[in-house]
C-alpha positions in Angstrom: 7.2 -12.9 -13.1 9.3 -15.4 -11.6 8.3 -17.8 -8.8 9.7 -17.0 -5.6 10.5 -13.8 -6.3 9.3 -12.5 -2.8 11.9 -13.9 -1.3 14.4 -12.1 0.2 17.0 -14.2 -0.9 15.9 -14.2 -5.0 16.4 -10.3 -4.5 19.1 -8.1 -6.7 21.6 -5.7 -4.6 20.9 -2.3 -5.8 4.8 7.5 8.0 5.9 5.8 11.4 4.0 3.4 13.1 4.0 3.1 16.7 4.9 -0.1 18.3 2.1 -2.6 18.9 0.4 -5.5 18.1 -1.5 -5.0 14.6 -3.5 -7.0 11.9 -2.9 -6.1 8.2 -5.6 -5.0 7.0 -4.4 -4.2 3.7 -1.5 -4.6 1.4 -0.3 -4.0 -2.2 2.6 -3.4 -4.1 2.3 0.1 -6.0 3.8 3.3 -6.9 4.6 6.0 -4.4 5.8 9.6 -4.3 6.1 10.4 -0.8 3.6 12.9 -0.8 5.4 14.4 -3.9 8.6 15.1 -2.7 10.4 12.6 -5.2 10.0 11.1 -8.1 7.4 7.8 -8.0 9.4 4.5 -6.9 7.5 1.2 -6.3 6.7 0.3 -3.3 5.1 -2.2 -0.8 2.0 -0.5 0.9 1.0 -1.8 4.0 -2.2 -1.0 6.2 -1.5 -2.0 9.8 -5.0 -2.0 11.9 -5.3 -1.9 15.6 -7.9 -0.2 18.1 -6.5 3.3 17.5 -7.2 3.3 13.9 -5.5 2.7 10.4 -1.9 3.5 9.7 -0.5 3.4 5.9 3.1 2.4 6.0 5.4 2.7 2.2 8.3 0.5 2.2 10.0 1.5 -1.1 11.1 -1.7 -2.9 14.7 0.2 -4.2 16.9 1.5 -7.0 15.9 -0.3 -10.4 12.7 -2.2 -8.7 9.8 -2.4 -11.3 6.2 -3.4 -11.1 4.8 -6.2 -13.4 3.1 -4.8 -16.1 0.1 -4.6 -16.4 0.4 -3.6 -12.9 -2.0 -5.8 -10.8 -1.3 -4.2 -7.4 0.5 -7.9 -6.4 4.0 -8.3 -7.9 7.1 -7.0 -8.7 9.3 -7.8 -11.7 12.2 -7.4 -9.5 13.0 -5.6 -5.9 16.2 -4.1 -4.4 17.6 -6.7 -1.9 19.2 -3.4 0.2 16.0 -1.7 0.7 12.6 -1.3 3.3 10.6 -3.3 1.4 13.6 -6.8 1.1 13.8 -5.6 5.0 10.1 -5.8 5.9 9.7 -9.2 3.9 12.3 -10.6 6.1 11.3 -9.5 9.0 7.8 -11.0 8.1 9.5 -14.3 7.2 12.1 -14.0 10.3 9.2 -13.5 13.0 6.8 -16.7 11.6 5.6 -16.0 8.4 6.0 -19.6 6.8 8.0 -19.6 3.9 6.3 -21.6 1.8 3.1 -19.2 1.6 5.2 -16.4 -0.1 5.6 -16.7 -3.6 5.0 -13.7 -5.9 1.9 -11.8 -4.5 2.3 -9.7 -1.8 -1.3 -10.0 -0.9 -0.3 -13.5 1.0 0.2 -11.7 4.0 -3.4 -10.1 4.1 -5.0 -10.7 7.7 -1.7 -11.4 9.2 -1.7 -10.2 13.2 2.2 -9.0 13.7 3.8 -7.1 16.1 5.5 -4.3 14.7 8.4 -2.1 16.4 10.6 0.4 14.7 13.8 -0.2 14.7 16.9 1.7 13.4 17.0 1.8 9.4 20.8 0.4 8.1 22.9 2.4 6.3 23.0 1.3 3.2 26.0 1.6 0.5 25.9 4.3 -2.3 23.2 6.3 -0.8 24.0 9.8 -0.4 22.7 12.4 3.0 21.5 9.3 5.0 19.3 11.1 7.8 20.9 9.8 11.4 18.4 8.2 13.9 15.6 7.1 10.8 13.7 4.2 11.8 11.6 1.7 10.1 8.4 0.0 11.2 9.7 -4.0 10.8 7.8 -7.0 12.2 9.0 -9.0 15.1 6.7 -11.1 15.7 3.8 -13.1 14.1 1.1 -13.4 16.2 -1.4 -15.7 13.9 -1.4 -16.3 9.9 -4.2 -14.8 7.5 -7.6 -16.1 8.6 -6.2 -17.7 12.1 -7.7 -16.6 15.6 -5.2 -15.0 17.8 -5.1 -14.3 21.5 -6.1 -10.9 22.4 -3.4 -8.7 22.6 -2.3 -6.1 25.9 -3.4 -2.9 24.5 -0.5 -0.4 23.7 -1.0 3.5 23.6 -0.2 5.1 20.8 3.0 7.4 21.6 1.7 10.9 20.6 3.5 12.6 17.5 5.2 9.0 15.9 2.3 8.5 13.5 -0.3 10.0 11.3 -3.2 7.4 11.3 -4.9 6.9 7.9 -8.4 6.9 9.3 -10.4 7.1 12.5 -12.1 4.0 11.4 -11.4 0.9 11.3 -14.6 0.4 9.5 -14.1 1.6 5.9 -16.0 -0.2 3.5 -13.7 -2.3 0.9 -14.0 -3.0 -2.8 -13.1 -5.4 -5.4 -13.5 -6.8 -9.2 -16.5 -8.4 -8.3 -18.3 -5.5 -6.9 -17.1 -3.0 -10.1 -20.3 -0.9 -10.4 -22.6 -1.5 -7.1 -20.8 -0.1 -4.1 -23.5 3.3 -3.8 -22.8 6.4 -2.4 -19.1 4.9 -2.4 -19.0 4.8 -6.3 -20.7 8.2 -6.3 -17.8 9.9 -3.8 -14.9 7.9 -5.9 -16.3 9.0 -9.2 -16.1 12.1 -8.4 -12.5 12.0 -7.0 -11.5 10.6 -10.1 -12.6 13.8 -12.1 -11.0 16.0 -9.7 -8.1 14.2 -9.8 -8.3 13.7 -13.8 -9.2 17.8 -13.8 -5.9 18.8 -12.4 -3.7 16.5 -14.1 -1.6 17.1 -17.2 -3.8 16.8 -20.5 -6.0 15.0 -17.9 -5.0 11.6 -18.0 -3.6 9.7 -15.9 -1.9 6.7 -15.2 -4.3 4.3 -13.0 -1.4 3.8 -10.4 -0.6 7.1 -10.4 -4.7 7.9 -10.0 -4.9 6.0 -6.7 -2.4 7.8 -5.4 -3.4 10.9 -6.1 -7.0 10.6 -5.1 -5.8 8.3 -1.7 -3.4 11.4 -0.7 -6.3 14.1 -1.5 -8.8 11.9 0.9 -6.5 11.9 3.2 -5.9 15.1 3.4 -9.8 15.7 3.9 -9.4 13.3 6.6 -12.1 10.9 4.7 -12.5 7.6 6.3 -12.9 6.0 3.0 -9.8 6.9 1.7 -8.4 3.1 1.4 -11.4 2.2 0.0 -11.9 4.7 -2.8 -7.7 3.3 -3.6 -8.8 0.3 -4.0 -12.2 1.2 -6.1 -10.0 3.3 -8.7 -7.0 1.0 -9.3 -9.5 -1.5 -10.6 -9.8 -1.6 -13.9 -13.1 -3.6 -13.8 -14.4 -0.5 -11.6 -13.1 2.2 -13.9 -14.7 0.5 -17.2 -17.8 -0.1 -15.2 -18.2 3.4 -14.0 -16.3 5.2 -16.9 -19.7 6.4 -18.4 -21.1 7.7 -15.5 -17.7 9.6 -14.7 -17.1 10.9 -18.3 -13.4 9.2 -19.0 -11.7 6.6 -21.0 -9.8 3.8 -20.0 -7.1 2.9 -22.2 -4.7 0.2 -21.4 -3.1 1.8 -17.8 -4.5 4.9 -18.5 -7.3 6.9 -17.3 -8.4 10.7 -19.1 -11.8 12.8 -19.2 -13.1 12.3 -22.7 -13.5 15.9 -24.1 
């Protein structure tokens, strides 16, 4: 992984959120479907947090982008300079974000306040059936840095029918490495949304990128708060070797199946 290469200018060629004043609650680079409709592409995921909830915002990172491998949920081997992800980073870095934080790990902008406004998405060359009027949620502003106070915002309502929040809370309890196998009834709920997911899946493995999106889609769909949370739990790899007894699968390298 090279350094720098979050930077809009070391890039190669090739859900709405309304306007408003936001903190990042979460971000990571990972693979994404769009609900299914296409074939997985990587992406920068990015949870914007304000008083009317959580909204989960995909900026794909373009044609012939790639995750490091292993995939840490951090970096990129290389991103798309004409795509939404090259666009949001330099809107980030355009509005305040000091260039000399951003290296290689999107995570950097964790606890970032922006303010975001959608703006009208670029044509961009060799893309066929470009939809007129799409917009993108971009940053215009940088309002304080990760772990800086702010001043309180003017509250904004949300405009009805531009977004579909992620949760109702902005409460949902969070995970990491450290915390593998002690999280309680959270470990219990993700464990078994790993098994349905794993149940469904062809010759019941999965990838473990391709796990957090399935079971982070399915709890959304059941409208569970937790949904960001479980995500995070079953992209760990620390979690899923911790748990994998409990939970009756195998962790191989990137990949997750139900031992049979």
């Amino acid at each position: 992984m090279a350094k720098g290469s979050l930077l809009p200018e070391n890039a190669v060629g090739g859900g709405a959120v309304p306007d408003g004043d936001y903190t990042i609650k979460d971000i990571m680079a990972a693979m994404f479907d769009y609900g299914g409709r296409i074939e997985e592409v990587p992406a920068i995921a990015v949870v914007y947090s304000n008083e009317n909830g959580d909204f989960e915002q995909y900026y794909s990172a373009g044609k012939g982008a790639k995750l490091v491998k292993p995939p840490d949920g951090k970096r990129f081997e290389v991103m798309g300079k004409n795509s939404n992800a090259w666009s949001w980073l330099a809107s980030m870095l355009n509005s305040g974000f000091p260039k000399a934080s951003v290296d290689d790990d999107v995570t950097a902008f964790k606890g970032c306040r922006v303010t975001v406004v959608n703006q009208a998405q670029p044509k961009r060359p060799g893309i066929k059936d470009q939809a007129e009027g799409k917009t993108i949620p971009l940053v215009t502003k940088v309002l304080a840095l990760p772990g800086k106070a702010a001043a309180k915002p003017s509250a904004r309502p949300m405009a009805a029918g531009t977004a579909r929040a992620a949760s109702t809370s902005t409460t949902a309890p969070t995970a990491s490495a450290s915390t593998a196998a002690d999280n309680g009834a959270l470990d219990a709920a993700a464990i078994e949304a790993v098994q349905t997911a794993l149940s469904t899946a062809d010759n019941m493995t999965l990838s473990r990128v391709k796990l957090g999106t399935v079971v982070w889609l399915t709890a959304q769909k059941a409208k569970d708060t937790n949904a960001i949370a479980y995500k995070k739990l079953v992209t760990d790899p620390a979690w899923l070797t911790a748990n994998a007894d409990n939970g009756g699968w195998a962790v191989d390298g990137d990949n997750v199946a139900i031992v049979q």
